[in-house]
C-alpha positions as CSV (number, residue, x, y, z in Angstrom):
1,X,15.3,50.8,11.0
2,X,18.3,49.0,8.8
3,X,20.0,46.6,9.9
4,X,23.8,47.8,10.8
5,X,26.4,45.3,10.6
6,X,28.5,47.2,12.6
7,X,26.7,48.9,15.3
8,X,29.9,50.2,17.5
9,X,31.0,52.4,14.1
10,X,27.5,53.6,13.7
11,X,27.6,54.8,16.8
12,X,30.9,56.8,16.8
13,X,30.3,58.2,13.7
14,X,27.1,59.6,15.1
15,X,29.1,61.3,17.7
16,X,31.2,62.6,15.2
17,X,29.0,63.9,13.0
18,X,27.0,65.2,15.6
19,X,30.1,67.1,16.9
20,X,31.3,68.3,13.5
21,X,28.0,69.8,12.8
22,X,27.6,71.8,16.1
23,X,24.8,69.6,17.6
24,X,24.8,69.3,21.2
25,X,22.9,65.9,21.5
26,X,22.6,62.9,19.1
27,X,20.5,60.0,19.6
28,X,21.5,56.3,18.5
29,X,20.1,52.7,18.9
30,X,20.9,51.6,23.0
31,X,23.3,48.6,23.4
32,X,25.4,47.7,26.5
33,X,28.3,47.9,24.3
34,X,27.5,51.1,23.4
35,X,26.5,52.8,26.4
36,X,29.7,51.3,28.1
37,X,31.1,53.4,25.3
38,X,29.5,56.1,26.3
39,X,30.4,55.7,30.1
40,X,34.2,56.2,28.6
41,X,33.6,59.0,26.7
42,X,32.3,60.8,29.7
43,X,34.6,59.8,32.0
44,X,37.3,61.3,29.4
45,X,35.6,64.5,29.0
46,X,34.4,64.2,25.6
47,X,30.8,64.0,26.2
48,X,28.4,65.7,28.9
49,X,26.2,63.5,29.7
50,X,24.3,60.3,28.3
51,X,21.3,58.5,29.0
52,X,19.1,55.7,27.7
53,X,14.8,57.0,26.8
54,X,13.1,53.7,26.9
55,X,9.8,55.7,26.3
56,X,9.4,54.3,22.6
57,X,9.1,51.3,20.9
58,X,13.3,50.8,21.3
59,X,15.4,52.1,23.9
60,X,17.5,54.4,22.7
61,X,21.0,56.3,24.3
62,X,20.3,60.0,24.1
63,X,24.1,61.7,24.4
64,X,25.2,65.1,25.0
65,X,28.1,66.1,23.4
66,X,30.3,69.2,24.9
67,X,32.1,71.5,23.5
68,X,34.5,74.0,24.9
69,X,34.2,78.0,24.0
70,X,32.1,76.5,20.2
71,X,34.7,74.0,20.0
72,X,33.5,70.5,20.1
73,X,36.0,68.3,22.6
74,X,36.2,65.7,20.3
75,X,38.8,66.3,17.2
76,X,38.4,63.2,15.9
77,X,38.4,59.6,16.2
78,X,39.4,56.2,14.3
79,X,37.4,53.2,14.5
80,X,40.3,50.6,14.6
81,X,38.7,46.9,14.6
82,X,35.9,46.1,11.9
83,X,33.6,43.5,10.9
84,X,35.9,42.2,8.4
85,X,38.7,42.8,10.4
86,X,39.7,42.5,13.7
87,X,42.6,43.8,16.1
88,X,43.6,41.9,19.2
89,X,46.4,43.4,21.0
90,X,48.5,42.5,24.1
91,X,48.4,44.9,27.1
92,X,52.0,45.8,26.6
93,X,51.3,46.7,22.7
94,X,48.2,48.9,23.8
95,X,49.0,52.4,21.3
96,X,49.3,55.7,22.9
97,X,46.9,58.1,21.1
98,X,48.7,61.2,20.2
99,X,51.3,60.6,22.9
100,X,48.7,61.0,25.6
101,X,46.4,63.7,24.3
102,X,44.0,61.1,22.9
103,X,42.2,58.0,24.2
104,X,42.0,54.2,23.1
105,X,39.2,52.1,23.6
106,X,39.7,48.4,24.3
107,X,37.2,45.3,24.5
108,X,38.5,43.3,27.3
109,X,37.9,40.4,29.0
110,X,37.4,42.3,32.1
111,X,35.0,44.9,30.1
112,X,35.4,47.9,27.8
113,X,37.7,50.7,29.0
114,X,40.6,52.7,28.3
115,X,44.1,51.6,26.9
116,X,45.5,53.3,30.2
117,X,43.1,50.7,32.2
118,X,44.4,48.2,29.9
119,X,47.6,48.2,30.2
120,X,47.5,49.2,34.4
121,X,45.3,46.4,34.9
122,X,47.5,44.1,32.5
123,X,45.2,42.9,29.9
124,X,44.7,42.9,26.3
125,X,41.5,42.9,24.0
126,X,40.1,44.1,21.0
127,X,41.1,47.4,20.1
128,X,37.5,49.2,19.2
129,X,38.7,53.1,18.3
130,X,41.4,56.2,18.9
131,X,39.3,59.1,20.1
132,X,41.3,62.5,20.7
């Protein structure tokens, strides 16, 4: 296995790819981070399901992806803050994704959730992705 230097956009371009291709479940190395992630997505309504297989040598987060009448629920989605890069934002300067019709995810100091949580909850973080 290589060693990724940035596992978050590893992961969501899995989920993309997986989507794009008509695959209805993806696998991807398991991290808190990422299954918080995936907690999101669900909760959204992009994925069905996710859980983690600890049955091999790594644990890793086995993800259903939905789709709606052949069409995957995901349309697309931007990973924001990089390696190399990253974007802090204040609760009030959260974006709205596609006026509401999309998601952001935010690394906060009171975990990873929504921009909506965010900015109800009144706190700012790193602004991991857009998902709509």
């Amino acid at each position: 296995m290589a060693v990724l230097s940035d596992p978050i956009s590893d992961f969501l371009t899995r989920f993309k790819n997986a989507s794009r291709a008509g695959n209805d479940q993806f696998l991807a190395p398991f991290s808190k981070v990422k299954a918080e992630i995936a907690r999101i997505l669900k909760e959204e309504g992009y994925i069905w399901n996710y859980e983690v297989d600890t049955s091999g040598k790594f644990p890793q987060l086995h993800v259903k992806t939905k789709f709606v009448d052949g069409t995957p629920a995901l349309t697309d989605l931007k990973k924001v803050s990089k390696p190399g890069r990253r974007h802090y934002t204040g609760s009030q300067e959260i974006p709205r994704v596609l006026n509401g019709l999309g998601i952001s995810i935010v690394s906060t100091s009171k975990g990873i959730m929504t921009g909506a949580q965010a900015r109800r909850q009144k706190v700012g973080g790193e602004l991991l992705a857009f998902v709509w």
